[in-house]
Steps between C-alpha positions, in 0.01 A plus 500: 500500500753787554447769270700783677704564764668849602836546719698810574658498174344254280216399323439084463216454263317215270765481210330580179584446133591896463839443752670250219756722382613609848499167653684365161801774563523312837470162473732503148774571767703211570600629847158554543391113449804350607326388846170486263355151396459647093794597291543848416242629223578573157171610347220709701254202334628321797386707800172528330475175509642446869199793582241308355616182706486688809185632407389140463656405799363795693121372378560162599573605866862342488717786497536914443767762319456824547699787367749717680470916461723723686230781614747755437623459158152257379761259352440134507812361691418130482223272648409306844219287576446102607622257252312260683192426736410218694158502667505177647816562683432901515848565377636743218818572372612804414734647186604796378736750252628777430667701213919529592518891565215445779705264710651537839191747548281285765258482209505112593402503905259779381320298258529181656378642858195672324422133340516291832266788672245436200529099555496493855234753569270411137591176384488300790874344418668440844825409317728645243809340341768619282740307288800615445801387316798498764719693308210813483619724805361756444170327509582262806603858667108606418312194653740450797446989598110399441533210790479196301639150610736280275338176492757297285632469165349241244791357303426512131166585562365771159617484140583772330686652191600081451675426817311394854649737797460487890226734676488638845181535605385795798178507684269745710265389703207783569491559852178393650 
């Protein structure tokens, strides 16, 4: 499984237990998980915990997080990865976030581009989805630059933070 990956200015790695505190200042942001399916942290007990599940997850095959470092300042900035793998069906989808001040940036294409290389070319995936909540622009704005085709909305279709909410889901095929 993915354990690094370098772009022009960032650094995707395995997350790791040491990270907690820097991914807790980020996902304790309400703005931050708004579009997020977990409720803004109060204690960094809880990212530990979220770690360990991707770790578990990671293990198992059925999904990867990795952490998000700006080369030129080493700060973590948020995390990317697959929340999801199907082998059968060779599909993934993809998720990601970042910390407020490092939006607007093209962090997102960046990260997101460097992740479909890696499935495409290593994991033998030949197509990614993304669901997005329709009122997250600034995320439909990222799949839609990086080429990716709006297959529908499911009505109702996740719960989260006690209410059900409609997802658009985007696709990219790997070219053969």
């Amino acid at each position: 499984m993915i354990e690094q990956i370098h772009t022009k200015r960032l650094f995707l790695r395995k997350m790791k237990m040491a990270d907690s505190y820097s991914l807790f200042k980020i996902w304790s942001d309400p703005e931050v998980t708004k579009f997020m399916n977990i409720i803004n942290f109060t204690h960094e007990e809880q990212t530990k915990e979220m770690i360990e599940l991707f770790d578990q997850l990671a293990e198992e095959h059925k999904a990867i997080r990795l952490t998000i470092i700006e080369k030129e300042s080493n700060e973590i900035i948020g995390s990317c990865g697959f929340n999801s793998f199907d082998v059968e069906r060779a599909t993934a989808e993809i998720g990601y976030d970042f910390a407020k001040a490092h939006w607007g940036k093209g962090y997102a294409s960046e990260c997101i581009s460097a992740l479909i290389d890696y499935a495409f070319t290593t994991l033998s995936i030949s197509k990614i989805e993304a669901k997005i909540e329709p009122g997250n622009s600034n995320s439909i704005k990222v799949v839609e630059k990086l080429n990716f085709t709006f297959e529908g909305t499911f009505q109702e279709y996740e719960e989260s933070k006690e209410s059900f909410y409609d997802i658009h889901v985007y696709s990219l095929l790997k070219e053969n």
